[in-house]
N, C-alpha and C positions, 0 to 999 in steps of 0.2 A: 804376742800375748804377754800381758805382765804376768809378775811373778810375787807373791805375795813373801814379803820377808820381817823377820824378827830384828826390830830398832831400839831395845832398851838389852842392856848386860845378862839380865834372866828375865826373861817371861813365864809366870807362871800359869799352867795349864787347868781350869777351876773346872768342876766335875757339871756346873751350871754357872748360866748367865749369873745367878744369884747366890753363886756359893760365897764370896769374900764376902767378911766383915767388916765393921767399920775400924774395929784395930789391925787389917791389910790394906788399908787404904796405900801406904807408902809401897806395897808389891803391884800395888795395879795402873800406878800412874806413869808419866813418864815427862821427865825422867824419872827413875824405879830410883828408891833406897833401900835393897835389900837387907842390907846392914843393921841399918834402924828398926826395920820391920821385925828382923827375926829380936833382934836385942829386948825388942821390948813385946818380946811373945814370953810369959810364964807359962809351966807346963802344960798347967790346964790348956791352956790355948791353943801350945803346940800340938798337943795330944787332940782336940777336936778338929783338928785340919785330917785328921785320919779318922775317927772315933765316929765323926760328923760325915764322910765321905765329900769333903769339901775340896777336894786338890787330885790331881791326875798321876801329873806330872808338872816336865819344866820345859823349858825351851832357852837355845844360848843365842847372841846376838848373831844375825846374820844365816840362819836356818830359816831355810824354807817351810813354808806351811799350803795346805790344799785349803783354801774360805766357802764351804757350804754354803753358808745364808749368816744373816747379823740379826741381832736380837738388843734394842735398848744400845748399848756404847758396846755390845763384845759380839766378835766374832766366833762360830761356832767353827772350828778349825780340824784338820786332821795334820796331825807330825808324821812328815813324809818319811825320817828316818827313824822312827822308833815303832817298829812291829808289832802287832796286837792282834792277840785273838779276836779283841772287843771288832775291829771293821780291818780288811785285807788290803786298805790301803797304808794302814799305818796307825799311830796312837790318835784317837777324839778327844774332846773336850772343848773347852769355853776361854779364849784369850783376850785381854779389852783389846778394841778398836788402836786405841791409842800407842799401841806396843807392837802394832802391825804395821808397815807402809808399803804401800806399791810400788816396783822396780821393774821398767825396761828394761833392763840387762843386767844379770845377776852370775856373773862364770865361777858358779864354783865348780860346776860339773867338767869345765872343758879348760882349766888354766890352769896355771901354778896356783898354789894357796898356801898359807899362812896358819899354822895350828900352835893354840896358845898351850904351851906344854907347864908354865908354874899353876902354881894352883890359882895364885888370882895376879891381873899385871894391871898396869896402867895402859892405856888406849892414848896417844898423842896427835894432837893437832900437827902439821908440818913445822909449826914455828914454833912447837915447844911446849903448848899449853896440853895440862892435862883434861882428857875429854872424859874418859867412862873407868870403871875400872873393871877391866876382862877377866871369863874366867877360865878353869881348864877346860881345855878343847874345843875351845871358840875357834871356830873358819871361818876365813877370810881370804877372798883372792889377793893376788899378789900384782901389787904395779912393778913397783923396784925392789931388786934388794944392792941393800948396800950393808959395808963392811960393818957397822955397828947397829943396824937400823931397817926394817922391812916398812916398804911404804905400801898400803893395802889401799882396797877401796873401802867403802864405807854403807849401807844402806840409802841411805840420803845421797848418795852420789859423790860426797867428798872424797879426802885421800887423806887417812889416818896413818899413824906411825907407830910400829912395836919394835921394841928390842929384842936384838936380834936371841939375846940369850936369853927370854922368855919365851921363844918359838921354836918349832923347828920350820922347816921351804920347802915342801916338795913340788917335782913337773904336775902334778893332779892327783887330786882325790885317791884315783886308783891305782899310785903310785907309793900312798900310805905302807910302809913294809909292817907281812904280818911276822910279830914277833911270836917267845916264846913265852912257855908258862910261865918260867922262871920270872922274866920280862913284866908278865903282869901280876905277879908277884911285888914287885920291886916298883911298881909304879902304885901299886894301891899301898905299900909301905907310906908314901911322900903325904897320905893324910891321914895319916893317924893322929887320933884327937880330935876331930872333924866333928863339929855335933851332927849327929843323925838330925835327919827335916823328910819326914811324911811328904813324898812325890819330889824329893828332891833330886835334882842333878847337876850340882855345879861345884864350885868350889865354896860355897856358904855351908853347904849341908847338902847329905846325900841319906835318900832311904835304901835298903837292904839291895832291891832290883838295880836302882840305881847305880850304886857303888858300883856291883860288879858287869853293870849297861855297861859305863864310863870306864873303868880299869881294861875290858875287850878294847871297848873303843878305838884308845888310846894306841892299843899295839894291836890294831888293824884288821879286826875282827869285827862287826857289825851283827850285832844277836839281840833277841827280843827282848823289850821293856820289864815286863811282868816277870817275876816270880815260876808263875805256874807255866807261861808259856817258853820262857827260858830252858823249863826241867823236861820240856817234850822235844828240844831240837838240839844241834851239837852231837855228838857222839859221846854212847852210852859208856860209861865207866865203872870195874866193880868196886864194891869197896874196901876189897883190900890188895888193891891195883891205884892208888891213889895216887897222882905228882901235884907238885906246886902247879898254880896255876887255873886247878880245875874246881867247879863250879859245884859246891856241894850243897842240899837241899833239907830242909828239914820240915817233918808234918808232926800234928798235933796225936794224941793217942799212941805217943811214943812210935814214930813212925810210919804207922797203919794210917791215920787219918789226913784232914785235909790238908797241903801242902801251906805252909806259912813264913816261911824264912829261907834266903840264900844266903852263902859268903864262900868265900873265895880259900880254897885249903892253900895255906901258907906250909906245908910240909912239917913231919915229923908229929903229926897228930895234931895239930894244931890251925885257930879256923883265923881267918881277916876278914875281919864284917864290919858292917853297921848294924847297930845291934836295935834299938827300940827308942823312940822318945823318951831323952833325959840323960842318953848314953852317947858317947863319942866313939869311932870309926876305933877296934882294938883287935889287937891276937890276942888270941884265947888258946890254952889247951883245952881238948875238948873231953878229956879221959874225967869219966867219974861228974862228969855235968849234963845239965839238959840236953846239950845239945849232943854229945854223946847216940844218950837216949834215941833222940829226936831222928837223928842222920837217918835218909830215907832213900835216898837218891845223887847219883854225881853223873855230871855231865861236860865234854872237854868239849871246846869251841877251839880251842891253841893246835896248830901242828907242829909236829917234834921238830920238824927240819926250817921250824922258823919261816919259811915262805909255802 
């Protein structure tokens, strides 16, 4: 049975067949110019891809997707690894046609693979030319490695090439080591400055959920997409039992009300987030701020003993 997989560096996840505008045309085609797209989004703009309910999430090259039914050029899709309350298979939404291909054989599940650990790399043909540019935590199986150089496979069936020091190799997936807090601490440090991007998940831009989806990810935790489904699973934390690491929550009505913000406690009072449209990925003291106020809830996905 094929396997439906992601062929452009970010696929983004539209809340409808009809949510892009005609200023994301360069996010929905493919090849994708995520680059261009965000560059020439003004705030306004950015701010209506959330404001509008226009964007989900995201998707990286080479992840799998479950294809419901098609609608016009897009497929109505479910992300197999990103957890949601919305359906129990995984996050929905609307991806074009064109940023999906079908694939015979697809082992990420059962092989070595290839995890892009900078935040954004270049993707190489075997003879050198530059093909896409990747970004963090893009997987890919692995054909070879060699001393300077991981040869992978490719959705299309080719054999791409990453540097070796842009990856790390593991025997499988489930081989990923889960680290510590510390850990993912220290890996959501690497994008600071980041602009926040409404549903995003990659190294262009990441929103709140996001961030700290991606930073678990990374050191081998696997936790829900959302926000609010985030703050219901992992292990309960007080809050003033707090380590780096852990997953802290903020609601509106000065923490009675509806849940609206995560970020990640960097220690010593202090939050690592993605903060709002207009804002870059920062630590904040939280003493004597809103988010202070706001703090509602913390939740730990990390164990202490690192595996």
């Amino acid at each position: 049975m094929n396997k439906y997989v992601i062929n452009v560096p970010v696929a983004t996840i539209w809340t409808s067949y009809d949510s892009p505008r005609k200023q994301d045309e360069k996010a929905i085609s493919n090849p994708t110019d995520i680059r261009s797209w965000l560059d020439s989004l003004n705030f306004e703009t950015r701010l209506e891809l959330c404001d509008a309910n226009l964007i989900q999430s995201q998707l990286l090259y080479g992840q799998e997707v479950l294809v419901l039914e098609e609608k016009e050029d897009y497929y109505h899709i479910i992300a197999l690894t990103q957890g949601s309350s919305k359906d129990n298979r995984g996050y929905p939404g609307w991806v074009p046609k064109c940023q999906i291909t079908s694939v015979e054989e697809w082992k990420l599940a059962d092989g070595p693979v290839a995890v892009v650990t900078s935040n954004l790399t270049s993707l190489f043909s075997p003879e050198g030319e530059e093909l896409l540019e990747l970004s963090f935590q893009t997987i890919l199986p692995v054909v070879e490695k060699e001393a300077a150089k991981v040869k992978v496979q490719l959705p299309n069936g080719a054999v791409g090439v990453l540097k070796v020091d842009d990856t790390a190799v593991y025997d499988s997936l489930a081989s990923i080591p889960k680290r510590s807090g510390a850990d993912i601490v220290r890996t959501g440090e690497k994008f600071l400055d980041l602009p926040y991007l409404w549903g995003g998940m990659s190294g262009y831009g990441m929103d709140c959920s996001g961030f700290s989806y991606t930073m678990c990810k990374a050191n081998g935790y696997i936790i829900p997409r959302d926000a609010h489904d985030q703050a219901k699973e992992g292990v309960e934390v007080k809050l003033d039992a707090l380590e780096p690491g852990d997953l802290l929550f903020f609601a509106y009505e000065e923490g009675k009300g509806k849940l609206h913000h995560v970020g990640i406690y960097h220690g010593e009072g202090k939050l690592l987030h993605s903060p709002k449209t207009g804002r870059d990925i920062e630590i904040l003291p939280m003493e004597n701020t809103i988010y202070e106020k706001e703090l509602c809830a913390a939740r730990r996905y990390w164990q202490k003993d690192g595996e």
